[in-house]
C-alpha positions as CSV (number, residue, x, y, z in Angstrom):
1,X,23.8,5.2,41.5
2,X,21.3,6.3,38.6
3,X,20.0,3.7,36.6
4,X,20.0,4.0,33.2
5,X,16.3,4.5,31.6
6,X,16.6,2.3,28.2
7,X,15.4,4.2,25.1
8,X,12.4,2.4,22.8
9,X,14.2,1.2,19.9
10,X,13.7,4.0,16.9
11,X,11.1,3.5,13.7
12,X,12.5,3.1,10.4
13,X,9.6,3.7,7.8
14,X,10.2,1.7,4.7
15,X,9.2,3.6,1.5
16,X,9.1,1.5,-1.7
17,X,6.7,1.3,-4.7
18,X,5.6,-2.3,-4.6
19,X,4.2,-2.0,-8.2
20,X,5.6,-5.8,-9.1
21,X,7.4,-7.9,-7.6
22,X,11.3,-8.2,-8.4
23,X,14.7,-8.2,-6.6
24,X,14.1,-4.6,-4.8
25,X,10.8,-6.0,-3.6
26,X,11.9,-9.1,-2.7
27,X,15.0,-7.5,-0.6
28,X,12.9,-4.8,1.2
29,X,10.7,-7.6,1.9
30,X,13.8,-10.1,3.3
31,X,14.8,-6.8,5.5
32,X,11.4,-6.1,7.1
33,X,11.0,-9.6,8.3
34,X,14.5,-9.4,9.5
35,X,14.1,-6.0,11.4
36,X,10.7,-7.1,12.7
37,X,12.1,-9.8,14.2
38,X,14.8,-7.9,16.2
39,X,14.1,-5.5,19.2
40,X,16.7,-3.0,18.1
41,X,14.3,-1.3,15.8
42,X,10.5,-1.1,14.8
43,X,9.5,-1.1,11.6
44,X,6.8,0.4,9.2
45,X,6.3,0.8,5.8
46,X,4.8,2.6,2.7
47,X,4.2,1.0,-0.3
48,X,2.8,2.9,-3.1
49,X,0.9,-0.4,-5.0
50,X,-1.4,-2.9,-3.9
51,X,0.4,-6.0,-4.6
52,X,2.3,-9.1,-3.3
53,X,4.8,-7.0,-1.3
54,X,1.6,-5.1,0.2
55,X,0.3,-8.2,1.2
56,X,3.1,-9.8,2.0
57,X,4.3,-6.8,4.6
58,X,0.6,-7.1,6.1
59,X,1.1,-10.6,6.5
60,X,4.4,-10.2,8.4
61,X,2.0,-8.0,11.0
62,X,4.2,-4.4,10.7
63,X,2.2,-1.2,10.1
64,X,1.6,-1.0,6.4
65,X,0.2,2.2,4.6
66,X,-0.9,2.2,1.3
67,X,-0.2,5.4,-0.5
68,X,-1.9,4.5,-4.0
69,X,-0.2,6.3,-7.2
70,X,-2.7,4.4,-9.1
71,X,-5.0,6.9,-8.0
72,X,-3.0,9.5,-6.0
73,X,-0.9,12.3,-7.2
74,X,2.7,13.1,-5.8
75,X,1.6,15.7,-3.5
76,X,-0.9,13.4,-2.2
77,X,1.3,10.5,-1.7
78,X,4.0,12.9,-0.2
79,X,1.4,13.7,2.6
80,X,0.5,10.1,2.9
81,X,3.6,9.0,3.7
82,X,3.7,12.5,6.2
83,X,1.1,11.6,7.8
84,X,2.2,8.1,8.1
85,X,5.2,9.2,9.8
86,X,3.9,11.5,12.2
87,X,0.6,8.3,13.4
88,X,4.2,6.2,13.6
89,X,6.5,8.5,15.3
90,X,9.4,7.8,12.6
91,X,12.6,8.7,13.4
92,X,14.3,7.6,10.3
93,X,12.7,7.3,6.4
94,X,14.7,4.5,4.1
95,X,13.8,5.4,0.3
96,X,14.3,2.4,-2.4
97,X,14.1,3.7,-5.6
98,X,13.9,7.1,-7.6
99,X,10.6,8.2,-7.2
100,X,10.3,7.1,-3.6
101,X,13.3,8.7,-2.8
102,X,12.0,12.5,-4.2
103,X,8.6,11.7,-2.4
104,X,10.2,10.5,0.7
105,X,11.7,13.0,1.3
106,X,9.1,15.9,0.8
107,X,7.4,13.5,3.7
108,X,9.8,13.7,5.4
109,X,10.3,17.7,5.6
110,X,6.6,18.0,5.7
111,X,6.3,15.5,8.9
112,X,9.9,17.1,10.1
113,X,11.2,13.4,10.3
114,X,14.9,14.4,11.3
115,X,17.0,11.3,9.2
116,X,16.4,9.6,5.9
117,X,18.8,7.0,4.0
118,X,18.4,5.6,0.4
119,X,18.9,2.2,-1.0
120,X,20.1,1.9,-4.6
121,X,19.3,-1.6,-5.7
122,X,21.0,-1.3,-9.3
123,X,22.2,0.8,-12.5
124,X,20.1,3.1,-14.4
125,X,18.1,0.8,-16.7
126,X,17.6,3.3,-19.3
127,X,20.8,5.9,-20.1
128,X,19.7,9.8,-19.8
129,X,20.3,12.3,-22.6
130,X,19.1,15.9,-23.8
131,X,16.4,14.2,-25.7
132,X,14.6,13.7,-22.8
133,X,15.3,16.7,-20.5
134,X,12.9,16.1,-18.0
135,X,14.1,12.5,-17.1
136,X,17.3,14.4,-16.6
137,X,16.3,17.1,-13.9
138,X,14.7,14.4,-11.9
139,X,17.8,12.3,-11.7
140,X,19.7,15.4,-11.3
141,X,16.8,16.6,-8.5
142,X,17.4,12.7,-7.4
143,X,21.0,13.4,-6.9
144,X,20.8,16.7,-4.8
145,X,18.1,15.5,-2.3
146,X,20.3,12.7,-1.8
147,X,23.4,14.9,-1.2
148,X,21.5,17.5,0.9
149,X,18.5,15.9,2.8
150,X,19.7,12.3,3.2
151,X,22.4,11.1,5.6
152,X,23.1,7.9,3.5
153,X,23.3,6.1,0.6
154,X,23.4,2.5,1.0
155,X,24.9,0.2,-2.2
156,X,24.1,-3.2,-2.3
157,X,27.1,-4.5,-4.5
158,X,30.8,-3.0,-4.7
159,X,30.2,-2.4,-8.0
160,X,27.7,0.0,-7.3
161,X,29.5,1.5,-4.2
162,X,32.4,2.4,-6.7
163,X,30.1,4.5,-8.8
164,X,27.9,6.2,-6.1
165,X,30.7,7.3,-4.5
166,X,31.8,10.4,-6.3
167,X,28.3,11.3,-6.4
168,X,27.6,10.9,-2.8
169,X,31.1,12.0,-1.0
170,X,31.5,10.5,2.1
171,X,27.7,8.9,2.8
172,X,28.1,5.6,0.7
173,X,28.1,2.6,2.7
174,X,28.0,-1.2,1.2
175,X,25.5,-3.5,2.3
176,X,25.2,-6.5,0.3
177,X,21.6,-7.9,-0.4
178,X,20.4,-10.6,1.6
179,X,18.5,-14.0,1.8
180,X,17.7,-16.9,4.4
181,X,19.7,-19.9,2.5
182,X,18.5,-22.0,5.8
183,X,14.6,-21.0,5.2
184,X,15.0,-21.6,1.6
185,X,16.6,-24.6,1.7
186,X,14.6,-26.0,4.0
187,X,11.3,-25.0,2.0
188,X,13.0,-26.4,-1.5
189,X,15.5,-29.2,-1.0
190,X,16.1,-31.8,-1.9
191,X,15.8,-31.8,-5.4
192,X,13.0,-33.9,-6.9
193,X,14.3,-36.6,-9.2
194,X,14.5,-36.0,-12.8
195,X,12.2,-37.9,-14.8
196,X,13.3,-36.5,-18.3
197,X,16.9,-36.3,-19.9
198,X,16.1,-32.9,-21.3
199,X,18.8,-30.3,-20.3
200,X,16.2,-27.7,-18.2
201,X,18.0,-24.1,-18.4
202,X,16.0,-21.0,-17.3
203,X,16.4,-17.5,-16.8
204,X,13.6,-15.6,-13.9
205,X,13.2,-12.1,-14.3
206,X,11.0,-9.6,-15.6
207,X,10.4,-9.1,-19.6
208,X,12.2,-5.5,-20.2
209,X,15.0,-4.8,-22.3
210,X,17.8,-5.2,-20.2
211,X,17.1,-8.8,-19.0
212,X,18.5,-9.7,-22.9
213,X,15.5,-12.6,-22.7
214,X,16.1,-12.2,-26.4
215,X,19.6,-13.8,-25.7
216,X,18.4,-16.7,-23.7
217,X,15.8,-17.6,-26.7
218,X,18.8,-17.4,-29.2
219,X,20.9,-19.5,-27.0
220,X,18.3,-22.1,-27.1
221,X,18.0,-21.9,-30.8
222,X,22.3,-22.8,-31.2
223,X,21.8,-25.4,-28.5
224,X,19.4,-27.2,-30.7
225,X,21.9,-26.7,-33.6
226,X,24.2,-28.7,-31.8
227,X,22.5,-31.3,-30.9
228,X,21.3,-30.3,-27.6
229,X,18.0,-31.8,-26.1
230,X,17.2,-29.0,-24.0
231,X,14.1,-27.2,-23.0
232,X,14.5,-23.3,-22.1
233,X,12.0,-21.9,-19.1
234,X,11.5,-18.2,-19.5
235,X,10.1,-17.2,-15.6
236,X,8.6,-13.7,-15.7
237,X,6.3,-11.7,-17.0
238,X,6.4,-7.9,-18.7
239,X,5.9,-5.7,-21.5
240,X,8.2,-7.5,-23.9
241,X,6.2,-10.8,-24.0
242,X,4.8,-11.0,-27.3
243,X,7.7,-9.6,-29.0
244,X,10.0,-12.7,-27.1
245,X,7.1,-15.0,-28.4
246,X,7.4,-14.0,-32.1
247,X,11.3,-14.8,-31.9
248,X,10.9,-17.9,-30.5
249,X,8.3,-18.5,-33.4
250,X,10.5,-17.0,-36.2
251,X,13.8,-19.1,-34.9
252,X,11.3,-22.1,-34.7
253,X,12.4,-22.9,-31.0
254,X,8.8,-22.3,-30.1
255,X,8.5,-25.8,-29.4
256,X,11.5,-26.0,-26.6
257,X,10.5,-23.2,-24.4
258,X,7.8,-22.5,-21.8
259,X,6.6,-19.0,-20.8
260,X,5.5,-20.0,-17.1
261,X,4.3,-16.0,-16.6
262,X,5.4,-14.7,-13.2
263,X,6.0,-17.4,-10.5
264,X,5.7,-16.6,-6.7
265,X,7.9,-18.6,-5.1
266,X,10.1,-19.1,-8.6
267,X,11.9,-21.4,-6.3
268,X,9.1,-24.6,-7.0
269,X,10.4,-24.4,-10.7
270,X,14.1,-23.1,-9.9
271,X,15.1,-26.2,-8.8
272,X,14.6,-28.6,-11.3
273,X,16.8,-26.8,-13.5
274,X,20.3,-27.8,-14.9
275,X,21.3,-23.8,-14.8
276,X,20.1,-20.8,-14.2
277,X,21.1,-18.2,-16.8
278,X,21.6,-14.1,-16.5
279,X,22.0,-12.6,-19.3
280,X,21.3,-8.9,-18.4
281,X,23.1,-6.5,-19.6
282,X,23.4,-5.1,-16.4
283,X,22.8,-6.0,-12.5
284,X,23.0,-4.7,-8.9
285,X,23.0,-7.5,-6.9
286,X,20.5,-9.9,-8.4
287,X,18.9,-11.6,-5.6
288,X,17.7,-14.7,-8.0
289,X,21.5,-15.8,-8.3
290,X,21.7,-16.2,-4.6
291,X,18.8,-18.2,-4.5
292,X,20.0,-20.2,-7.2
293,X,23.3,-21.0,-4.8
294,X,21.3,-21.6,-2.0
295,X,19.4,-24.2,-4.4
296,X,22.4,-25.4,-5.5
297,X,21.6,-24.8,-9.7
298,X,25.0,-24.0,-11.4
299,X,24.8,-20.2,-12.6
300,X,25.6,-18.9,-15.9
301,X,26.1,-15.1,-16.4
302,X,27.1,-12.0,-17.5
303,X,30.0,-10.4,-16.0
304,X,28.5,-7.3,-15.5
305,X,27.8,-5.2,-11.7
306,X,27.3,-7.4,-9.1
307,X,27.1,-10.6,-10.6
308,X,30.8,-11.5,-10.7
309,X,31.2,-10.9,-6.6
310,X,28.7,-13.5,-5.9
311,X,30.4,-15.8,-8.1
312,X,33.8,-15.4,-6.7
313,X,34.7,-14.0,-10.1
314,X,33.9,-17.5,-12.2
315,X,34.8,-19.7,-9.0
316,X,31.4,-20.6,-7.9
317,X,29.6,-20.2,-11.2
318,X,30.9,-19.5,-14.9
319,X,31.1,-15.9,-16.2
320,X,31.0,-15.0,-19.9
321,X,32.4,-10.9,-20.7
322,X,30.6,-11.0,-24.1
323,X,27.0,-10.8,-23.9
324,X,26.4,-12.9,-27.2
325,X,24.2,-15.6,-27.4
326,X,27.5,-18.0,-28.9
327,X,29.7,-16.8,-25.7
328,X,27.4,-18.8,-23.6
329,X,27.3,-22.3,-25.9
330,X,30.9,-23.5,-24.6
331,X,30.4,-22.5,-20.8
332,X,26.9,-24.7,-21.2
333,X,28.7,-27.5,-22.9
334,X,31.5,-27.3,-20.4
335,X,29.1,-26.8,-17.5
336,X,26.8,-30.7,-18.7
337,X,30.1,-32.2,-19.2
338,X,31.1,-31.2,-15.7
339,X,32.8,-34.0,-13.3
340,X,31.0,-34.9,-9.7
341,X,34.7,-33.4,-8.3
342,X,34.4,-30.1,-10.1
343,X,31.0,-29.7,-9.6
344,X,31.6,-30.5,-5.8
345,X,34.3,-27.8,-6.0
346,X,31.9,-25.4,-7.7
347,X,28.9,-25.9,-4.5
348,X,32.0,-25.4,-2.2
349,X,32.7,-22.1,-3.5
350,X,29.2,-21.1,-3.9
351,X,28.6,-21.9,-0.5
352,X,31.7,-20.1,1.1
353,X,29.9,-17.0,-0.9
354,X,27.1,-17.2,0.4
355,X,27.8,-16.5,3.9
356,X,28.7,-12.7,2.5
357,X,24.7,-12.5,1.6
358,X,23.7,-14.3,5.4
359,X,20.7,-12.4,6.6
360,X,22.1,-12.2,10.2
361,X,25.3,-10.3,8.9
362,X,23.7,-7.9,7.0
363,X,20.7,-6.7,9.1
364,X,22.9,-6.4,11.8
365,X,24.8,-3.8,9.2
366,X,21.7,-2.2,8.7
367,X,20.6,-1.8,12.5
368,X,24.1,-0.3,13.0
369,X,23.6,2.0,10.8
370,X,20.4,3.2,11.6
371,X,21.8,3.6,15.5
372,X,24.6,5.6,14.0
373,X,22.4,8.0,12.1
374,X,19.7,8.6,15.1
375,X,22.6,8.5,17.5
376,X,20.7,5.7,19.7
377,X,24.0,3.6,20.3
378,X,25.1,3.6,24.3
């Protein structure tokens, strides 16, 4: 009888910018810890910033390359990650994000890496038109290297799997963004007791347009109107943060909100509030909210992309469909004048949810898929 000789499990190079840290980064960094700790695959990775995911990926002990745009052109970082590849012996490049997706893959024809997939993490943030051409032929570039050089495109929310699928015909598969509620529960609960009857409502994210801060500040202001005693913590940092500042001076709420700047973990201040509120107008699959469940903080959101499948559609957190800052005032009031049954009912739900978003279940998904595409599966 010939015995089998077992293959070495295949490399899966990692390509993502790493130029902040938000809900890509923190899911790219949730699935190399869980791929380093299996023995179906190795990982690597290329990170194109020298920041907490850099360091955090070092930390974790995986090969990390740092292909810096900060003072590196494209073709230079293409041959970075080429040459990355080729020290590494990939057999399979996974691209998160636009840019890394067009540079991964020159890599990867340059370093003759025979697979590549792509994670989308979320919707457009800004809409493309004629008036900027150029942003057009690179999504349009974007969209024909993903058709023609990559063998998947992975969507993190159905949502999103609904609109990349006429793009990408037949290479869509969903794989729902991930965390390890044990870990984080374990690192976070229980909740310290409160020591204040202010109403603490937040929102984490970073200060762009379409996180609708400006919303969360205006929803502090008619809070106050009604009589609220509530103090609003904005958790993030970004290139809005003096405009938010100047409205929360010009609707005098100044006074009931703190800027905390960007918190790493946003969990030591994420617990101690009464909600969490998301106000974007858009999401993928916003990896905050699931913290938030894991924490157990009631949610408060949009019903927009992804948002509404974590919440059971309004069953294990409450969902407004008008992004105004009023449509938010009677889910709040409802939400403080809760019962200890509903809000019992509430955790139960957000708990059933969460084992859709269990880190187990989902790198397993990814493995499988990478097996699939190399063709590594007995």
């Amino acid at each position: 009888m010939i015995e089998k000789v077992k293959k070495s499990p295949p490399t899966i190079t990692q390509i993502i910018s790493g130029d902040l840290w938000a809900g890509a980064e923190a899911q790219v960094y949730n699935l190399c810890t869980a791929l380093n700790a299996s023995e179906e695959v190795r990982v690597t990775t290329v990170v194109f910033n020298n920041g907490i995911l850099h360091d955090k990926l070092i930390d974790l002990g995986i090969p990390v390359t740092l292909a810096d745009e900060e003072s590196s052109g494209p073709l230079t970082i293409a041959r970075a990650i080429s040459h990355h590849c080729r020290t590494h012996h990939t057999d399979l490049i996974h691209t998160h994000g636009l840019k890394e997706n067009v540079l991964g893959i020159m890599a990867k024809e340059l370093a003759r890496v025979p697979y590549s997939v792509r994670t989308v993490h979320g919707n457009p943030e800004t809409r493309l038109s004629w008036n900027k051409p150029h942003k057009w032929l690179v999504n349009q570039l974007d969209v024909w290297l993903g058709r023609t050089r990559q063998q998947a495109v992975i969507a993190v929310s159905s949502q999103l799997e609904h609109k990349l699928l006429p793009l990408f015909p037949r290479k869509v598969h969903k794989i729902f963004n991930f965390i390890n509620v044990d870990e984080l529960r374990k690192g976070w609960l229980p909740k310290p007791e409160r020591t204040s009857p202010e109403v603490k409502l937040g929102i984490v994210g970073r200060l762009v347009p379409v996180k609708r801060v400006d919303l969360f500040i205006r929803i502090i202001r008619l809070l106050s109107e009604e009589g609220v005693n509530c103090k609003g913590l904005i958790m993030g940092e970004g290139p809005l943060e003096a405009e938010l500042k100047s409205l929360a001076d010009d609707l005098r709420v100044t006074d009931r909100l703190n800027f905390t700047g960007f918190l790493n973990p946003a969990a030591k201040e994420m617990r101690n509030l009464d909600a969490l509120l998301m106000t974007s107008d858009h999401e993928g699959l916003p990896m905050t909210l699931l913290e938030a469940m894991a924490l157990e903080i009631p949610i408060i959101a949009h019903n927009t992309g992804g948002i509404p499948e974590i919440l059971h559609n309004g069953q294990a957190g409450f969902l407004t469909d008008v992004n105004q800052p009023k449509s938010y005032i009677p889910l709040i009031i409802k939400l403080l004048n809760q019962s200890d049954s509903e809000r019992k009912v509430m955790y139960k739900f957000a708990k059933d949810a969460l084992a859709n978003f269990d880190y187990r279940k989902n790198t397993e998904e990814y493995i499988r898929l990478y097996q699939d595409i190399i063709g590594n599966c007995e």
